[in-house]
BAROFI-135213 format. One line per field, with one value per residue: x, y, z of N, C-alpha, C, CB in turn. Coordinates in steps of 0.001 Angstrom, whole numbers. Glycine has a CB too. Example, Ala and Ser with C-alpha at 12.3 -4.5 7.8 and 13.67 -1.06 7.14 Angstrom:
// residues 2
n_east <- [13190	12850]
n_north <- [-5690	-2250]
n_up <- [7800	7080]
ca_east <- [12300	13670]
ca_north <- [-4500	-1060]
ca_up <- [7800	7140]
c_east <- [13200	12900]
c_north <- [-3300	30]
c_up <- [7800	7870]
cb_east <- [11308	14084]
cb_north <- [-4473	-598]
cb_up <- [9046	5725]
This chain:
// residues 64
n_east <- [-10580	-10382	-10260	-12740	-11258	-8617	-9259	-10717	-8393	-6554	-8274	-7742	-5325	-4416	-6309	-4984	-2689	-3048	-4298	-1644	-36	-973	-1230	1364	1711	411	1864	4885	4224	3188	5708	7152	6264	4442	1294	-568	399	1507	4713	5392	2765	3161	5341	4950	2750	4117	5830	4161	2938	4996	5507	3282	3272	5131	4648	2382	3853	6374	4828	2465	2767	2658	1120	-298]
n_north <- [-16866	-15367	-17011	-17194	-17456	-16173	-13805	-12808	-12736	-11248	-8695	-8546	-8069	-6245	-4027	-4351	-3342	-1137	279	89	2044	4463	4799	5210	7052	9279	9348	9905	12596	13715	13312	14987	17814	18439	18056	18382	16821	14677	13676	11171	9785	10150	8510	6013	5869	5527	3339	1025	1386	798	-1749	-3484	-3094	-4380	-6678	-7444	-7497	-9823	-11703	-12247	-12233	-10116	-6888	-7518]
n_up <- [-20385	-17836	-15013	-12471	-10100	-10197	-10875	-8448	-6853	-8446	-8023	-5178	-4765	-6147	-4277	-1634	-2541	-3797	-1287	418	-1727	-663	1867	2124	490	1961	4252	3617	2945	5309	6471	4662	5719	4280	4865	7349	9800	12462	13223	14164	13639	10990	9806	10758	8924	6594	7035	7703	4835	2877	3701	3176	384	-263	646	-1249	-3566	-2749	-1298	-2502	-5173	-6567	-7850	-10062]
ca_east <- [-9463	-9997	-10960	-13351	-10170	-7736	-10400	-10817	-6584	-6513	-8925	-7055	-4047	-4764	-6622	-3831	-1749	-3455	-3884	-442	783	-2032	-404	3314	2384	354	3242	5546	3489	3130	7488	7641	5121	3119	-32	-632	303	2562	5798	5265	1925	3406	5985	4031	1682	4892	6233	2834	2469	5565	5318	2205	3411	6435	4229	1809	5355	6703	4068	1160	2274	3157	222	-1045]
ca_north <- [-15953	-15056	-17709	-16263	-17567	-15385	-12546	-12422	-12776	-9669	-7578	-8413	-7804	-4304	-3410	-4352	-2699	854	1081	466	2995	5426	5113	5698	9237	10016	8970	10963	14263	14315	13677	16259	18961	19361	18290	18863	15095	14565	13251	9691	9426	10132	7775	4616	5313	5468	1873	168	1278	254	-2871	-3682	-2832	-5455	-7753	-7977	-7972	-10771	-12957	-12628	-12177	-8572	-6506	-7656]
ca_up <- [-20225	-16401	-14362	-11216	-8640	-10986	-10407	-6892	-6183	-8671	-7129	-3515	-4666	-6521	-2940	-700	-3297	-3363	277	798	-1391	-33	3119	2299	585	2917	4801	3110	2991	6160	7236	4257	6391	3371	4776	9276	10396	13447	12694	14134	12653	9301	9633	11255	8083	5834	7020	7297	3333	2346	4158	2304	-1260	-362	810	-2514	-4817	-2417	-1157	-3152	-6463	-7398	-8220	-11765]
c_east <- [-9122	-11006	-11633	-12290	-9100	-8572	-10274	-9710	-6227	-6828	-8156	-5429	-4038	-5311	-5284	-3035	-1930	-3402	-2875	423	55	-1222	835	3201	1636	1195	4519	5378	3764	4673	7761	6929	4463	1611	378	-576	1407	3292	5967	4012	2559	4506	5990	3225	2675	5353	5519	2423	3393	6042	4105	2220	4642	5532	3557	2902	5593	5698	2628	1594	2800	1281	-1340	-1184]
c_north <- [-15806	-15984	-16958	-15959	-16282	-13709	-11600	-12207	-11129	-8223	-7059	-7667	-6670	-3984	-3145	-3038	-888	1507	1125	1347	4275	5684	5377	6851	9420	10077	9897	12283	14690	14330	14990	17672	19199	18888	18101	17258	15135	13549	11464	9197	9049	8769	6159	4450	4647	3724	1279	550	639	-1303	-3945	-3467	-4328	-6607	-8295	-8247	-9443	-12090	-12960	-12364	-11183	-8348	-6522	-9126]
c_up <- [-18745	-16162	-12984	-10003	-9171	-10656	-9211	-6188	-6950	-8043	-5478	-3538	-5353	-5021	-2328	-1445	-3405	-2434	426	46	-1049	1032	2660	1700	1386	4170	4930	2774	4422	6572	6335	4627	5040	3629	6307	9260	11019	12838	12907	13709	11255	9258	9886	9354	7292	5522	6522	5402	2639	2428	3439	607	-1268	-210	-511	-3561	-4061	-1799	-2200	-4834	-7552	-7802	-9124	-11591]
cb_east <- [-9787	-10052	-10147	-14708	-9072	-7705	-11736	-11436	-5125	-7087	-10514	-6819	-3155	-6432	-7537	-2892	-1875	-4627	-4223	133	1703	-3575	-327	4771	2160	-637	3660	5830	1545	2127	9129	7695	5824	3294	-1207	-2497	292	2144	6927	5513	1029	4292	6619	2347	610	5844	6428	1267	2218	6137	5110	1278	4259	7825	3474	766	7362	7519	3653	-289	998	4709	761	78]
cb_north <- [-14582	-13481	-18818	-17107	-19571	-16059	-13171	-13364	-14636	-9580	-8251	-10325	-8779	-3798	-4356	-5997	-3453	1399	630	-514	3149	4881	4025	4683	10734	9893	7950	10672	14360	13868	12119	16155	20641	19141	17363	19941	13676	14257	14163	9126	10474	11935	8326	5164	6337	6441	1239	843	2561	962	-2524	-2838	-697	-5379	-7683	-6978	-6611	-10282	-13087	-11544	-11976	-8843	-6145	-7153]
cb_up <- [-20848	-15689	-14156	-10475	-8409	-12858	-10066	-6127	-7131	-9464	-6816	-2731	-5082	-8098	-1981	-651	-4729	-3403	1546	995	-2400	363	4178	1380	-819	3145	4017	2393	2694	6961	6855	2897	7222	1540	3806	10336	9288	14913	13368	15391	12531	8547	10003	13133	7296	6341	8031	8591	2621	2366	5481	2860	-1879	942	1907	-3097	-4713	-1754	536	-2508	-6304	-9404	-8296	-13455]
């Protein structure tokens, strides 16, 4: 059913995929003040997550 290579591209690509949207709410918490994060913090994280959710859809695959 799952070959080990099929496995290991899953696993990477769920990672990538969580951290980056980890970062964009915490991203978005913080531009919306609901949790203490300076405004260019929050918005560096915001990119870098959504930058990383585009990337696993467009180069690696999409998520699944």
């Amino acid at each position: 059913m799952f070959s080990a290579g099929n496995i290991g591209r899953l696993l990477r690509n769920l990672s990538v995929y969580a951290v980056g949207v980890g970062l964009a709410v915490a991203g978005a918490l913080g531009l919306a003040a609901a949790i203490e994060l300076s405004t260019v913090i929050a918005t560096v994280l915001f990119i870098v997550g959504l930058v990383a959710v585009v990337a696993v859809h467009e180069y690696l695959g999409g998520p699944l």
